[in-house]
C-alpha positions as CSV (number, residue, x, y, z in Angstrom):
1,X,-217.7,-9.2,16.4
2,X,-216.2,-6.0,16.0
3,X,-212.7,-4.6,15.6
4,X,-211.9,-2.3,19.0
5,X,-209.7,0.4,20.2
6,X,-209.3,2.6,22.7
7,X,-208.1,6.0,23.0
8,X,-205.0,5.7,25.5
9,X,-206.1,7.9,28.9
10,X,-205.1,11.0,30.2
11,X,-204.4,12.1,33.8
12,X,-205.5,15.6,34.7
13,X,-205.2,16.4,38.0
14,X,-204.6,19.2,40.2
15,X,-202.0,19.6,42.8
16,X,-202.7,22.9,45.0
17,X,-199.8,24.2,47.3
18,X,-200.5,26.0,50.1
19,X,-199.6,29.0,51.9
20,X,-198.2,29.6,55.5
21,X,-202.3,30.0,56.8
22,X,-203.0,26.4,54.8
23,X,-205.3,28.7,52.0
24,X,-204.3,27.6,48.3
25,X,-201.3,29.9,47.3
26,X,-201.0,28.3,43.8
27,X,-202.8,25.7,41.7
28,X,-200.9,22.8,39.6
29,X,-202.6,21.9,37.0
30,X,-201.5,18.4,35.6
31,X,-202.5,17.0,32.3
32,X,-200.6,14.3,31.1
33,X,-201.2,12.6,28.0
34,X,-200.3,8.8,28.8
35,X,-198.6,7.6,25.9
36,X,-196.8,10.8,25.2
37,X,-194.6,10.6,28.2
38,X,-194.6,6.8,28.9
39,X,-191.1,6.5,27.6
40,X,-189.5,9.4,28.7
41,X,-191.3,9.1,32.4
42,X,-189.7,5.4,32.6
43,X,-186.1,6.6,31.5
44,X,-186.8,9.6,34.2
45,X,-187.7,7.0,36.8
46,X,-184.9,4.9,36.5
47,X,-182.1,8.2,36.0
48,X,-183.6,9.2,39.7
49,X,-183.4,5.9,40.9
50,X,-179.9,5.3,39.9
51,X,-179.6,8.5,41.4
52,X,-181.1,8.0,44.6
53,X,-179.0,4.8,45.0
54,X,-175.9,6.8,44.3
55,X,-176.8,9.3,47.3
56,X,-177.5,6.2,49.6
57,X,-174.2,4.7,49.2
58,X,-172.5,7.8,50.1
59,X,-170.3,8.2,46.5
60,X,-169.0,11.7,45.8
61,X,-171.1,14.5,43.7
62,X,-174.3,12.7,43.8
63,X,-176.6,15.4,45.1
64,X,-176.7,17.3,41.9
65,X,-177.3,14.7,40.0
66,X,-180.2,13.8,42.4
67,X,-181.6,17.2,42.4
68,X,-181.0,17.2,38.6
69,X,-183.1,13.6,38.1
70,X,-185.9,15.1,40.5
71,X,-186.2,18.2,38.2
72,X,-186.2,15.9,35.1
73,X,-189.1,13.8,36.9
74,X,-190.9,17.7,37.8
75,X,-190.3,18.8,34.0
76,X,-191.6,15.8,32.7
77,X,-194.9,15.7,34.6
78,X,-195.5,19.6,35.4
79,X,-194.1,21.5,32.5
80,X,-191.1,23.5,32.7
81,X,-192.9,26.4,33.8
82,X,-195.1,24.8,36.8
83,X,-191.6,23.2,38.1
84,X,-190.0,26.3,38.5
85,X,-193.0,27.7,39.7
86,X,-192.8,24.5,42.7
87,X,-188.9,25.3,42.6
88,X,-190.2,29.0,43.8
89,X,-192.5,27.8,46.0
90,X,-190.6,25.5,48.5
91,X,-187.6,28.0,48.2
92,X,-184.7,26.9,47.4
93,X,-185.4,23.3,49.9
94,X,-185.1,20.5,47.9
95,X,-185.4,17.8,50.7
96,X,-188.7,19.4,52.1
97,X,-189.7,19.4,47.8
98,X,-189.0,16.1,47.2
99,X,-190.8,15.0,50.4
100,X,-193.8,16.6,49.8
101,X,-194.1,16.0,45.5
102,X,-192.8,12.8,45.3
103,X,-196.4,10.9,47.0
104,X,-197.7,12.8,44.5
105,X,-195.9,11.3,41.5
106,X,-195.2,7.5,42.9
107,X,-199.0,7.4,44.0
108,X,-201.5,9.0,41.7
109,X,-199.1,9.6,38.0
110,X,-197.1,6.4,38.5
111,X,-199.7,3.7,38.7
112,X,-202.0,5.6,36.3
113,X,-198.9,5.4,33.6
114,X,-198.1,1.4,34.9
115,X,-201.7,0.8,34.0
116,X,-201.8,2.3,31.0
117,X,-198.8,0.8,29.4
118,X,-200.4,-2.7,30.9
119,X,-203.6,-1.6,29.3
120,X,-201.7,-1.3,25.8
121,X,-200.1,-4.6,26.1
122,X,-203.3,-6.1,26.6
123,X,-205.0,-5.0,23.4
């Protein structure tokens, strides 16, 4: 039987944001190499969830540092350029962002890094 391996996956997919008459205003285009961001994307998670915690229990300050963990989460997935292109988009209203994005990430990117990483561990 032969030696195998496998080329860690990619996730390319494309995240279109619409305009006030529902017609695509702008096109997202993600493509995320895997086991280039694994790391960093788990480090991200965990910053926004500490984050989010923060916010919950009322302590002081702790909307920057929300908003700044959500646009660590954005750079990390979208580029720097695409997240300030989504920053633009929704306005200046980071509730409605987050709201809207964040299905995105915690559906489609998360499980495809979670399985992955599993993926890896199993070879």
């Amino acid at each position: 039987m032969a030696y195998q391996i496998k080329k860690t996956g990619k996730i390319v997919e494309d995240l279109e944001l619409l305009n006030d008459n529902n017609e695509v205003d702008k096109v997202i285009h993600v493509d995320i190499d895997i086991d280039h961001i694994a790391k960093d994307f788990r480090k991200a998670q965990t910053a926004l969830i500490t984050a989010q915690k923060a916010v919950s229990d009322g302590a002081d300050n702790t909307l920057e540092a929300y908003g700044n963990a959500v646009i660590d989460v954005f750079n990390l997935i979208f580029g720097v350029e695409n997240t300030a292109d989504i920053l633009s988009y929704f306005d200046g209203k980071y509730t409605d962002m987050a709201i809207q994005i964040m299905p995105f990430i915690s559906d489609i990117i998360t499980p495809a890094i979670e399985k992955a990483v599993k993926s890896k561990k199993e070879l």
